[in-house]
N, CA, C and O of each residue as an XYZ file, in Angstrom:
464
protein
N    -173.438    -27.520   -209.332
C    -172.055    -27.115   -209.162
C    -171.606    -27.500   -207.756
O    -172.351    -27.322   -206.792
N    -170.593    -27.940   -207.658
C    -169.947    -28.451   -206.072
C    -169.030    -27.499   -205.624
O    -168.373    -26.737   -206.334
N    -169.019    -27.614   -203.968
C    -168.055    -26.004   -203.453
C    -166.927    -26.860   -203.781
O    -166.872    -28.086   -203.883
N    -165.908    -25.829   -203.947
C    -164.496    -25.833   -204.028
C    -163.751    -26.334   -202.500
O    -164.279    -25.917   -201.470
N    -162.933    -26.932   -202.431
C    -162.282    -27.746   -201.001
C    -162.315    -26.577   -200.589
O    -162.444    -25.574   -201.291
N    -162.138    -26.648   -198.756
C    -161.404    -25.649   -198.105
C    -159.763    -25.458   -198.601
O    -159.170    -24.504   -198.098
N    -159.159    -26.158   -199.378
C    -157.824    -25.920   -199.724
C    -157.944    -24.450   -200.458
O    -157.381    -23.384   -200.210
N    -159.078    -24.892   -201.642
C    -158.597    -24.524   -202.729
C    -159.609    -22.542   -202.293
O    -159.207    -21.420   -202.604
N    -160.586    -22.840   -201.713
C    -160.575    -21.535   -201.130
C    -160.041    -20.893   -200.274
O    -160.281    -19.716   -200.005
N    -158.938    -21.895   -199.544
C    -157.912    -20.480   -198.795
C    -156.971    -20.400   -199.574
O    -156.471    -19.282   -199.694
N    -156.499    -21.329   -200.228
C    -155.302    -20.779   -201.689
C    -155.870    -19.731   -202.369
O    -155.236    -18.934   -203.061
N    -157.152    -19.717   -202.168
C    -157.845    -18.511   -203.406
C    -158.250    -16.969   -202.950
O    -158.492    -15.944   -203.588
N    -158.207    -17.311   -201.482
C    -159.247    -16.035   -200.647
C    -158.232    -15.379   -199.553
O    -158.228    -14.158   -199.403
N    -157.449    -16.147   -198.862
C    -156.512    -16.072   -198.036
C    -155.097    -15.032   -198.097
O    -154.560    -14.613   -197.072
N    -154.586    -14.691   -199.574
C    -153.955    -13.853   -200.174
C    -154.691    -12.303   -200.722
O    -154.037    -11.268   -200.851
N    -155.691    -12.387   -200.907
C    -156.497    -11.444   -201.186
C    -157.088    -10.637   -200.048
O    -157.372     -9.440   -200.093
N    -157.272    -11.683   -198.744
C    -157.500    -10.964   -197.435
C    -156.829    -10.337   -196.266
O    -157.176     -9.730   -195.253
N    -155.393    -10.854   -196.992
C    -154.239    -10.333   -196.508
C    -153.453     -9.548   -196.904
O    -152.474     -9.164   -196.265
N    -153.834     -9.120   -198.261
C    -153.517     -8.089   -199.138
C    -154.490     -6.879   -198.659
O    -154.177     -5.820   -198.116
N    -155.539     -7.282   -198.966
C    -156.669     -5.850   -198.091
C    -155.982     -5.406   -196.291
O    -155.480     -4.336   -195.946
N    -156.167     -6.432   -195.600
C    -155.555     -6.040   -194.683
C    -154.569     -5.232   -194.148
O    -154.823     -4.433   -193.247
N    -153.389     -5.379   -194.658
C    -152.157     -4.799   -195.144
C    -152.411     -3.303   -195.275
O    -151.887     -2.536   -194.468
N    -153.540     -2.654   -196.693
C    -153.661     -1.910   -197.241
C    -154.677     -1.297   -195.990
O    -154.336     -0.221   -195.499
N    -155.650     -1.822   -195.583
C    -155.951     -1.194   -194.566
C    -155.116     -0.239   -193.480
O    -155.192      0.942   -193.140
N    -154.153     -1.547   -193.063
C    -153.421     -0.927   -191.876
C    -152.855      0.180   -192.219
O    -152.914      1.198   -191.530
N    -152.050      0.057   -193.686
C    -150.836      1.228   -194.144
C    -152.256      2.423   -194.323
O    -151.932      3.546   -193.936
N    -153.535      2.335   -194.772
C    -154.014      3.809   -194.874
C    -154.738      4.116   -193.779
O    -155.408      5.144   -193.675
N    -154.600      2.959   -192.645
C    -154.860      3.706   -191.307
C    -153.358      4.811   -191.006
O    -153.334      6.025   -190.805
N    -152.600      4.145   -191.055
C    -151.247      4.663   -190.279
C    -150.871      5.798   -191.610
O    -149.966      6.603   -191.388
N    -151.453      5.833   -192.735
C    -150.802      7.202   -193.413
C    -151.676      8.320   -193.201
O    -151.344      9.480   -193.447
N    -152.981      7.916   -192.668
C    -154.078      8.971   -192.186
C    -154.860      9.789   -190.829
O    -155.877     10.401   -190.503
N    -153.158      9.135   -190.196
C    -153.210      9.313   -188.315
C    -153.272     10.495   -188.484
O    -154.460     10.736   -188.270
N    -152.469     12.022   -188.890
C    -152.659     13.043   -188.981
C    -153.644     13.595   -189.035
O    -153.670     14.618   -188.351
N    -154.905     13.265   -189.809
C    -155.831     13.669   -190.273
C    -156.545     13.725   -189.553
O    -157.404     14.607   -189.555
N    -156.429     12.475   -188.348
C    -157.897     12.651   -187.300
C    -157.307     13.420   -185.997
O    -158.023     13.667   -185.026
N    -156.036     13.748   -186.062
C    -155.579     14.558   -184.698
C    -157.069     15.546   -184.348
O    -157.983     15.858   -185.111
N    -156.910     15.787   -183.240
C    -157.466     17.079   -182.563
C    -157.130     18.486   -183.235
O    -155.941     18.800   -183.261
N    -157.880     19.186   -183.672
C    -157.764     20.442   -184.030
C    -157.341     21.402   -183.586
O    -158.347     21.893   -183.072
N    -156.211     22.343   -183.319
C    -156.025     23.249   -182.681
C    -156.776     24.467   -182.908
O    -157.100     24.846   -184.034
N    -157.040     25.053   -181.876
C    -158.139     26.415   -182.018
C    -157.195     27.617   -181.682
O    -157.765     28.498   -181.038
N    -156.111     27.811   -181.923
C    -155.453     28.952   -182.238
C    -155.960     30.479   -182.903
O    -155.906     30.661   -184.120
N    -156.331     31.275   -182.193
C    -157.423     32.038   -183.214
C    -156.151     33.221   -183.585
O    -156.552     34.268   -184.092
N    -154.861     33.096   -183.379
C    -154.080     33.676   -183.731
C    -153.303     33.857   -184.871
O    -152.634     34.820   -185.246
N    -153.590     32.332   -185.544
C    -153.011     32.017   -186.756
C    -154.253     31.476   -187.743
O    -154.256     31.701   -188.953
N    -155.252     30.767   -187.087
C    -156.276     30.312   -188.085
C    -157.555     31.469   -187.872
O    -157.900     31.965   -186.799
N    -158.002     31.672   -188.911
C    -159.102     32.173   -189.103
C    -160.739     31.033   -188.284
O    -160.721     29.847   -187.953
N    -161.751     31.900   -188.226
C    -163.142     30.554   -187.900
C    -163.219     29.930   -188.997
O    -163.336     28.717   -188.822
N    -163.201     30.283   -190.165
C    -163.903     29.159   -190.641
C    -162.711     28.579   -191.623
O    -163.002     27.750   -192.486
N    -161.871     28.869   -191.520
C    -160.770     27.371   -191.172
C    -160.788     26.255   -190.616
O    -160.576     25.142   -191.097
N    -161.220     26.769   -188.895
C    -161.093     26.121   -187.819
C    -162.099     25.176   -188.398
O    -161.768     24.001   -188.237
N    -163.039     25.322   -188.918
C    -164.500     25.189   -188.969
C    -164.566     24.096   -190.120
O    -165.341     23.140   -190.137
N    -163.486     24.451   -191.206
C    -163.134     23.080   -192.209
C    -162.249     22.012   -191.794
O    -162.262     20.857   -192.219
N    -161.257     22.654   -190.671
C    -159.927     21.804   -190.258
C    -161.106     20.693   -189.969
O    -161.539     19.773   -190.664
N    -161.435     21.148   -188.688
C    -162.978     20.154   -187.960
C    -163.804     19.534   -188.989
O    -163.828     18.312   -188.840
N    -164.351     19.863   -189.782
C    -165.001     19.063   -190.481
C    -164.175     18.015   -191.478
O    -164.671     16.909   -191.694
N    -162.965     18.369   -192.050
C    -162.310     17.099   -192.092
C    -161.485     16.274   -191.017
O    -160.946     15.217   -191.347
N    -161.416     16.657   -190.025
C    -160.952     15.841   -189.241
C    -162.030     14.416   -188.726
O    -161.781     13.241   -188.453
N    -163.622     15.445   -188.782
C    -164.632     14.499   -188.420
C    -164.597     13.579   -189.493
O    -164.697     12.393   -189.178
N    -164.426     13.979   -191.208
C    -164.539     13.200   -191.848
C    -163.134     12.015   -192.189
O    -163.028     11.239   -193.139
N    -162.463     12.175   -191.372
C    -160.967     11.140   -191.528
C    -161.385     10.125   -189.632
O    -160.946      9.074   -189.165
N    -162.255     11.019   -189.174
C    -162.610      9.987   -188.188
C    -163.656      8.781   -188.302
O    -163.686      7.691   -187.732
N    -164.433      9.322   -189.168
C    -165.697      8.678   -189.502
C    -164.854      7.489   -190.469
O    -164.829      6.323   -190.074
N    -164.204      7.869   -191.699
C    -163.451      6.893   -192.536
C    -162.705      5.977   -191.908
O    -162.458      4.859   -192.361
N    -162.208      6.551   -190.529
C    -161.284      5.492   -189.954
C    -162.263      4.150   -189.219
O    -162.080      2.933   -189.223
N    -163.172      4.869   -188.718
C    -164.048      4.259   -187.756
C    -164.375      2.823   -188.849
O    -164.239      1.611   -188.682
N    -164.879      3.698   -190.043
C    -165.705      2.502   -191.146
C    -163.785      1.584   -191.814
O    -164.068      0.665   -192.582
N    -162.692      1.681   -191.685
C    -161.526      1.245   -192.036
C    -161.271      0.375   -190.768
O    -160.303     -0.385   -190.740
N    -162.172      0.487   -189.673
C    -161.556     -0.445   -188.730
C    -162.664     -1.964   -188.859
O    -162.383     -3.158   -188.960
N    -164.238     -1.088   -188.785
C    -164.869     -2.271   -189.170
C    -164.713     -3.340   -190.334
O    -164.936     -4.550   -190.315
N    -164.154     -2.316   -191.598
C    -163.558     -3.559   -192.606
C    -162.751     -4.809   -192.019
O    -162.913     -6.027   -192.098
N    -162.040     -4.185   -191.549
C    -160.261     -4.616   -190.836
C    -160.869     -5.920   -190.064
O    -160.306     -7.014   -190.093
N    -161.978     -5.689   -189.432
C    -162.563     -6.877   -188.174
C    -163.056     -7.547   -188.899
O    -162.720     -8.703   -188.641
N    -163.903     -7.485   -189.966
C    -164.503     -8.734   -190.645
C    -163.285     -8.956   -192.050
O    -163.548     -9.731   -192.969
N    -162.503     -8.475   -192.027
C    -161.195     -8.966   -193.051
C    -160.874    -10.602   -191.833
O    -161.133    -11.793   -192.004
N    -160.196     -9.819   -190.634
C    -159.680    -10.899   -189.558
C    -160.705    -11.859   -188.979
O    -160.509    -12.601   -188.017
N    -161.789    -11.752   -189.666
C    -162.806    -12.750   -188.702
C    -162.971    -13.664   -190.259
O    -163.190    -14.874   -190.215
N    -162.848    -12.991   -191.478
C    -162.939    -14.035   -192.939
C    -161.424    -15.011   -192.536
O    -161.188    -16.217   -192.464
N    -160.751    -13.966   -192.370
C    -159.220    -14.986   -192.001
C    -159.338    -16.010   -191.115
O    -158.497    -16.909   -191.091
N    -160.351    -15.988   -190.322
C    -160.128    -16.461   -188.469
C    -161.096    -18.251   -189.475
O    -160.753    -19.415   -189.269
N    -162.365    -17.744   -190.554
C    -162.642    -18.963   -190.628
C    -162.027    -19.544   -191.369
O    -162.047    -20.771   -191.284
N    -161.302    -18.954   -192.307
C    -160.407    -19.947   -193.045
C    -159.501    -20.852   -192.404
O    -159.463    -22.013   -192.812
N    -158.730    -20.469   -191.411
C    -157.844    -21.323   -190.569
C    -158.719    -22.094   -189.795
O    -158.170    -23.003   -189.172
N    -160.363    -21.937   -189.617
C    -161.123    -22.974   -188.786
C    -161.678    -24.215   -189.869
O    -162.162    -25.297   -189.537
N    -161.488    -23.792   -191.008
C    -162.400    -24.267   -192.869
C    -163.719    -23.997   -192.311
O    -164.507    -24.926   -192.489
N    -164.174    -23.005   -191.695
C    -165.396    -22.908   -191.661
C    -165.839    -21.673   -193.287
O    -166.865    -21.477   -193.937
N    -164.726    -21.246   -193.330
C    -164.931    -20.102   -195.257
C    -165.756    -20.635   -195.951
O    -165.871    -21.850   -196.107
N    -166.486    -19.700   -196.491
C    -167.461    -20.276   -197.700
C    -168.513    -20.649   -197.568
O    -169.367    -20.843   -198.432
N    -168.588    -20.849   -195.994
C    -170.035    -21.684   -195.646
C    -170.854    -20.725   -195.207
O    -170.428    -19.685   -194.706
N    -172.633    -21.109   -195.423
C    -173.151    -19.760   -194.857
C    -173.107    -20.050   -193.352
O    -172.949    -21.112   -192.750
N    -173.257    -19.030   -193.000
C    -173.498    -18.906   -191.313
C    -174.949    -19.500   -190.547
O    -175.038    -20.030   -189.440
N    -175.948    -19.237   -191.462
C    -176.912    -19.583   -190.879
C    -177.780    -20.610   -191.330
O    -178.795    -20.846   -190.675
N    -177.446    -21.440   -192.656
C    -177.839    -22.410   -193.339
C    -176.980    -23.336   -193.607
O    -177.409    -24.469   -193.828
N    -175.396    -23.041   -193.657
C    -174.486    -24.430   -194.392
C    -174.294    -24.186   -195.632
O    -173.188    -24.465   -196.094
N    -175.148    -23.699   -196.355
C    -174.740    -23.978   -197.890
C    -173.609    -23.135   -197.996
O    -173.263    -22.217   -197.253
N    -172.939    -23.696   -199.303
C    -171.866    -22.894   -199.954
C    -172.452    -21.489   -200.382
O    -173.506    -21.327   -200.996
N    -171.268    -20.138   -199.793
C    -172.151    -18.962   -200.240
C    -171.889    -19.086   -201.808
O    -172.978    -18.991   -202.375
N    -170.986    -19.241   -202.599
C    -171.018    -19.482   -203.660
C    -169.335    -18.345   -204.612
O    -169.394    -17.118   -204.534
N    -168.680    -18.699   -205.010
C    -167.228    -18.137   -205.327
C    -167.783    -16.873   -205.988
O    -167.170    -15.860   -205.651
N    -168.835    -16.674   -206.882
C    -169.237    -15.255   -207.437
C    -169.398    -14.166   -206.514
O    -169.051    -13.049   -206.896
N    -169.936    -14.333   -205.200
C    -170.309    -13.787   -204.143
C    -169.043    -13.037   -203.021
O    -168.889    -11.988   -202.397
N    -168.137    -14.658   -203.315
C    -166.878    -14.375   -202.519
C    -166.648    -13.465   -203.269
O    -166.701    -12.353   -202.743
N    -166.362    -13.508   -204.505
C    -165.242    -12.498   -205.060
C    -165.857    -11.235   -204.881
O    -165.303    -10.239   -204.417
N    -167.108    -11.327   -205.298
C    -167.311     -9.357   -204.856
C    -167.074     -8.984   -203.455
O    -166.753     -7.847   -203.110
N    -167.315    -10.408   -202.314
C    -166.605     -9.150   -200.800
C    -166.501    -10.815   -200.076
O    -167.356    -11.670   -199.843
N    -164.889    -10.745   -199.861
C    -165.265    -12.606   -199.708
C    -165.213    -12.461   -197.840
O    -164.705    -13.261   -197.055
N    -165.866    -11.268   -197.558
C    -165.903    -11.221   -195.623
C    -167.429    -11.549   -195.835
O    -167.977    -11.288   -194.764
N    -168.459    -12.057   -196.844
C    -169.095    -12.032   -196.653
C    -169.788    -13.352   -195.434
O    -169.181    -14.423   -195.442
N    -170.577    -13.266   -194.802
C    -170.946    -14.741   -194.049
C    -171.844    -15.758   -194.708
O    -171.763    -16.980   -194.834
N    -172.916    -14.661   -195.169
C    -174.249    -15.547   -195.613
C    -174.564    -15.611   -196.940
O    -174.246    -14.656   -197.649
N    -175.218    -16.703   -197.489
C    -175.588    -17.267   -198.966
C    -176.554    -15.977   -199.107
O    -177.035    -15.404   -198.130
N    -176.824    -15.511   -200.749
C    -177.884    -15.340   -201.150
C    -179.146    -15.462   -200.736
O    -180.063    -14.643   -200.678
N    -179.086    -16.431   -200.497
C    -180.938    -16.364   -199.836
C    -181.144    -16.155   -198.763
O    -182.309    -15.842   -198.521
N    -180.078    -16.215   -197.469
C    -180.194    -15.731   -196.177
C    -179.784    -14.511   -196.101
O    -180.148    -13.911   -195.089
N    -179.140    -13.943   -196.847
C    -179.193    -12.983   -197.022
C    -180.219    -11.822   -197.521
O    -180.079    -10.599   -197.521
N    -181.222    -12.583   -197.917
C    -182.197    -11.884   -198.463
C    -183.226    -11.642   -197.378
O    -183.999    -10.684   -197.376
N    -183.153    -12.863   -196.192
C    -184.227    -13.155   -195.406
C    -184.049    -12.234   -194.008
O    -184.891    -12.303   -193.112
């Protein structure tokens, strides 16, 4: 099987990574609330309120943290498409292969370097 041009994989990958992106940013910016600082008001909240507020706040920080690392290898899949370096593995050359792209196309490396 032969790789697909660099055309025809940024016509193919390039819309899809800019669509995630997008969706990233908007559920960073609809989930700013969530990681605010907790107020410790012991006048109006009970402890173990305080004690859940905090634990989801840790958990909308932690989600954001892992929503930013997506976000960087979304813009670094983008960064090789505009170089046509897409598709290629990183540490061998070969084509990673379009089955591969499609399940996570930020991926860098083929199958087998990936294994190694």
């Amino acid at each position: 099987m032969s790789a697909p041009s660099a055309q025809d994989l940024r016509d193919r990958y390039r819309p899809l990574l800019l669509a995630e992106s997008e969706a990233l940013r908007v559920a960073s910016a609809e989930t700013g609330a969530d990681r605010r600082p907790v107020e410790l008001d012991q006048q109006s909240v009970g402890r173990l309120s305080r004690m859940d507020a905090m634990q989801q706040q840790a958990m909308a920080a932690a989600q954001e943290a892992r929503r930013r690392a997506r976000t960087q290898a979304v813009a670094a899949a983008l960064r090789r498409i505009d170089e046509g370096e897409f598709g290629w593995c990183a540490d061998c050359g070969d084509f990673i292969g379009s089955a591969r792209l499609d399940l996570d196309p930020t991926l860098m490396r083929c199958i087998s370097c990936a294994r190694s």
